[in-house]
Each structure stands twice: as C-alpha cells, then as structure tokens.
VOBA-1610 file (N, C-alpha, C; in pm, whole numbers, padded with zeros to 5 digits, always signed):
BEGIN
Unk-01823-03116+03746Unk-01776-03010+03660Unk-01797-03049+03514Unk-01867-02954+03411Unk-01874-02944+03260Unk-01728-02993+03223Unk-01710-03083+03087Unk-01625-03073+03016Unk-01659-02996+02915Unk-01791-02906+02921Unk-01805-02766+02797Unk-01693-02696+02826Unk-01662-02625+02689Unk-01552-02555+02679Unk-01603-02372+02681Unk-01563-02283+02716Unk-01636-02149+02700Unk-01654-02121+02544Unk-01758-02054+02524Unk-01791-01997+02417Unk-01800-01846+02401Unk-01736-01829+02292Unk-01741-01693+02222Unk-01750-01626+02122Unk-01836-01573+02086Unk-01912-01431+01967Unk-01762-01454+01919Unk-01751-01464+01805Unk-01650-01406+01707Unk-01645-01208+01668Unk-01563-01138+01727Unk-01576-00994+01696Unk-01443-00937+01700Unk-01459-00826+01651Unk-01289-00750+01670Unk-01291-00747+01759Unk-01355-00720+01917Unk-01318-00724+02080Unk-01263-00859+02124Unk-01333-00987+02025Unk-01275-01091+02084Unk-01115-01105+02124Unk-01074-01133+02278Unk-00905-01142+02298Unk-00833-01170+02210Unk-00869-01254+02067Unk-00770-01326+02010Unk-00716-01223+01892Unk-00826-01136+01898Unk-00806-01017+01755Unk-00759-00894+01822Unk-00714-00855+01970Unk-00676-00770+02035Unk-00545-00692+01957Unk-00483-00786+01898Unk-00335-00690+01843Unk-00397-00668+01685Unk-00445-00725+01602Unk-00559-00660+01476Unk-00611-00548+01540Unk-00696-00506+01676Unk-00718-00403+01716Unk-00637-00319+01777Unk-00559-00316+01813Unk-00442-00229+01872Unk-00368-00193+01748Unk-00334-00307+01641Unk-00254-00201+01519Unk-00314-00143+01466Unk-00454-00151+01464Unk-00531-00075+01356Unk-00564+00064+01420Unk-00565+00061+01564Unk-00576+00209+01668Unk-00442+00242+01595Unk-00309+00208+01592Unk-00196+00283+01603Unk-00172+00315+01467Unk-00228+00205+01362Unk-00213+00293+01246Unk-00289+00442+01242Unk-00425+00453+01224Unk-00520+00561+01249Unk-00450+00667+01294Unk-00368+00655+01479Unk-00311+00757+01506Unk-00181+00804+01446Unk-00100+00749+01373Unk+00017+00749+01268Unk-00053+00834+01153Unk-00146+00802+01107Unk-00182+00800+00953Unk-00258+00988+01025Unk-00324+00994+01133Unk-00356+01120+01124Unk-00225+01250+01180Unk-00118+01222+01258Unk-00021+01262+01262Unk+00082+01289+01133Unk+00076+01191+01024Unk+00156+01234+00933Unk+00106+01273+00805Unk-00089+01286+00820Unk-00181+01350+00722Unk-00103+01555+00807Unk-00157+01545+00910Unk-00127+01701+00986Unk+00023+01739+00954Unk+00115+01665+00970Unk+00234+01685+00955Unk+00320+01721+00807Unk+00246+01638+00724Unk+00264+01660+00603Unk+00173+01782+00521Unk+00099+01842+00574Unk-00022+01903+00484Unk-00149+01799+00425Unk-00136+01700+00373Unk-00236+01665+00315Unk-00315+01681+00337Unk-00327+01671+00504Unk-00528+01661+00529Unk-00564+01508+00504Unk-00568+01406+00461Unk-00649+01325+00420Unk-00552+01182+00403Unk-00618+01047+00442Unk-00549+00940+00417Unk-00638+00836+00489Unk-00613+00730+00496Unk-00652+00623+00570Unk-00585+00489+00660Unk-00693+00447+00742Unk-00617+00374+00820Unk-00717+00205+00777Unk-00658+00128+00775Unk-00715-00007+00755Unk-00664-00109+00816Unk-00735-00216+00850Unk-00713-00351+00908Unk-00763-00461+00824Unk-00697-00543+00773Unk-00773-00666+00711Unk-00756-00792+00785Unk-00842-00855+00819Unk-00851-01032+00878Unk-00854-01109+00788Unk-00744-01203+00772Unk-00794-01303+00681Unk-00814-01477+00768Unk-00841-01538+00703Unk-00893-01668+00805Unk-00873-01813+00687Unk-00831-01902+00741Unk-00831-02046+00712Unk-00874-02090+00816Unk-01008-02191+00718Unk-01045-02341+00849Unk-00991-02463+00820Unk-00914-02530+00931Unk-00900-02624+00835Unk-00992-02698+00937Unk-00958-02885+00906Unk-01031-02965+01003Unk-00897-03015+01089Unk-00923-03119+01221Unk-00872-03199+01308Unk-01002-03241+01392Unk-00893-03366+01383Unk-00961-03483+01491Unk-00990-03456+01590Unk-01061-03440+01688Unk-01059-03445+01830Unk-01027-03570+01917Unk-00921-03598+01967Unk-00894-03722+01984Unk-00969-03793+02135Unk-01049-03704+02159Unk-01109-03733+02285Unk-01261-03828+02217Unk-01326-03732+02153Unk-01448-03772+02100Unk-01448-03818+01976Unk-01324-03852+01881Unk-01346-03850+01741Unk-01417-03819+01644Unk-01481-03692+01700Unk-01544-03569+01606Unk-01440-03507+01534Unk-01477-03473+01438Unk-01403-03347+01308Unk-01431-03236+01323Unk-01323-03136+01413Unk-01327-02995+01425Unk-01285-02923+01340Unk-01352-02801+01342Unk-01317-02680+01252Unk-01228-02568+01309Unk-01090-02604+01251Unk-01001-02504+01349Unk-00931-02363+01239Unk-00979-02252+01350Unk-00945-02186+01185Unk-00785-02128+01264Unk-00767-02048+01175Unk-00619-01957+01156Unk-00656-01841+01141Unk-00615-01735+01193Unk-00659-01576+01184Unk-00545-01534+01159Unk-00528-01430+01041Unk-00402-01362+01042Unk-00476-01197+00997Unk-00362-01086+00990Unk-00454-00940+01013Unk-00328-00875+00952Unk-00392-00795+00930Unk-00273-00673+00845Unk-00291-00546+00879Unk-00243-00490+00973Unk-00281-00324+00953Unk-00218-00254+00895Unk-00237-00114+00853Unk-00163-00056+00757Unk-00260+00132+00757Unk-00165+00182+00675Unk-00228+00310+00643Unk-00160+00395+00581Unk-00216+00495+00479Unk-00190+00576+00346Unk-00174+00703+00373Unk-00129+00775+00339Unk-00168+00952+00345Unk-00076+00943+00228Unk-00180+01030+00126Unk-00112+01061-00037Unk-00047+01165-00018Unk+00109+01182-00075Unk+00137+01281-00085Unk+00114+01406-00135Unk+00078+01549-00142Unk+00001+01610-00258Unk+00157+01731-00276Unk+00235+01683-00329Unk+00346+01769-00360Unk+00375+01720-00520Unk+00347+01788-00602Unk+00383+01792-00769Unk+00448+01946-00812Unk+00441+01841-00934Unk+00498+02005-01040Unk+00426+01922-01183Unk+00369+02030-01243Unk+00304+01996-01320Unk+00362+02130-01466Unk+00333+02096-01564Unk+00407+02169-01712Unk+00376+02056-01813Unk+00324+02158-01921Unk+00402+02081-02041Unk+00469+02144-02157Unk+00556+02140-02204Unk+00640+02090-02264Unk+00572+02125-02421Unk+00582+02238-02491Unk+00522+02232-02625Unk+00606+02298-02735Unk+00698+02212-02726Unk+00825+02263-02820Unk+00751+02210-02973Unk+00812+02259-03069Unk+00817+02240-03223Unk+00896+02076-03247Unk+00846+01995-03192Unk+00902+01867-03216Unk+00807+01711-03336Unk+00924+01629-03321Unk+00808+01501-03425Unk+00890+01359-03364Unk+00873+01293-03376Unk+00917+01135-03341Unk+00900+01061-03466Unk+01042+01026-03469Unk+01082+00906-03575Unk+01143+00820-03517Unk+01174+00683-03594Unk+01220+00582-03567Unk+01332+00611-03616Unk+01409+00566-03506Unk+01597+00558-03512Unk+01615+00406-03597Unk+01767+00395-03602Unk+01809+00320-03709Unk+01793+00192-03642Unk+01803+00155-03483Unk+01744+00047-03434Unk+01591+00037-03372Unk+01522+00077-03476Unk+01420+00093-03422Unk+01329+00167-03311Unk+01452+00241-03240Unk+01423+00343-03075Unk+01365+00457-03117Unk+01252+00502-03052Unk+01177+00601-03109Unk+01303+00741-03048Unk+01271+00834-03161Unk+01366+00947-03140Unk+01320+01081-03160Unk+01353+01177-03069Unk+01258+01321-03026Unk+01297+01369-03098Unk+01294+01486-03228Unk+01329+01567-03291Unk+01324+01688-03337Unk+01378+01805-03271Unk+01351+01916-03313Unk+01490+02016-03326Unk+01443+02154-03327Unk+01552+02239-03339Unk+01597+02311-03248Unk+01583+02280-03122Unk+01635+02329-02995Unk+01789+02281-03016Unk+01888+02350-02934Unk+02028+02270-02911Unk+02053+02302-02782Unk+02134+02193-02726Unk+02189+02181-02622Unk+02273+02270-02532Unk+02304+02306-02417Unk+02413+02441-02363Unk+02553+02334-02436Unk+02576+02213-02468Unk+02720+02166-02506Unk+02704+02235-02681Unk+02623+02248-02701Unk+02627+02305-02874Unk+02624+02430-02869Unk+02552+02479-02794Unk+02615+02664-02752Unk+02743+02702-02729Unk+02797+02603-02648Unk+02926+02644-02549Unk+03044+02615-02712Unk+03030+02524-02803Unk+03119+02499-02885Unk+03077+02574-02980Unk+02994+02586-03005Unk+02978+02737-03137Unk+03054+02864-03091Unk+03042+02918-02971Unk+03028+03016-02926Unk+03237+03002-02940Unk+03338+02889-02884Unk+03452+02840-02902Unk+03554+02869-03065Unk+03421+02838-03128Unk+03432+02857-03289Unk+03468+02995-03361
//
C-alpha cells in the first residue's frame, strides 16, 4: 500500500469550501427574496476566501510543508430605494456664533414665537 496521500484541484467544489458554497447559495437566495420583497429589484450576493500558508515540519520525513488556513465570508446587499428628497430655499446666511458654532439665520419664527405673540 502507497503512503501517497490523495490529491486535490483546489476549487469552490472542493469538500473543504462546501459551507463558503452553501452560504454563498443561501445568501443569493435571501438577497433575491428581500430585493422582491422590498421593491428594489436589485442587490447582490458575495463570497470572499481568504487564505494563510504557513509552514510545518513533517515529522515523518522532515520536509517543510505548506499548510494553509481557509477562512470565507458570505454576505449580501439589497439597497434600499426609499427617500425623500427637498430643498430647503429659505432667505437665510451663516455666521459665526460667539463660540465659534456656525449659526443659521433668517426671518422665519418658530410655532413657540407665534403661540406667544398671538398670548400678547
């Protein structure tokens, strides 16, 4: 009997990346359920692999192996598209307050300066 060890293609099918592939299926189906659900229409689904090699001994042969670390992130977006949009074009100017805080200034008044005139 070989003391070869099996060999294998590095790929997203490889067994060891099976849950990187399974979250990245379940994000996709999340991310298109709450694109439909929400209105948007549109978003994405992503998986990232990241990897460290380090070395070790092989204590059989005292060769220097390359052993890596796989770690994975799945995840996924759908932008919300709910706003309110205006602006705002009152008769105003900005000055500097007495501590320095910039300060809005115009001739609008407040419903508390209505309500006490109106008292008057």
């Amino acid at each position: 009997m070989s003391d070869m060890k099996k060999r294998f293609e590095l790929t997203i099918d490889h067994p060891m990346l099976k849950g990187a592939k399974t979250s990245f299926d379940t994000c996709l189906k999340l991310a298109m359920a709450r694109a439909i659900g929400t209105g948007s229409m549109e978003g994405s689904a992503t998986v990232k692999v990241s990897f460290e090699i380090g070395r070790a001994l092989d204590q059989k042969t005292g060769e220097t192996m390359m052993v890596p670390t796989l770690k994975y992130k799945a995840g996924y977006s759908v932008p919300m598209k709910e706003s309110f949009d205006n602006e705002i074009c009152e008769s105003s100017q900005l000055i500097r307050g007495p501590e320095d805080e910039i300060l809005l200034v115009n001739d609008q008044i407040c419903i508390d300066e209505l309500l006490k005139g109106a008292d008057e």
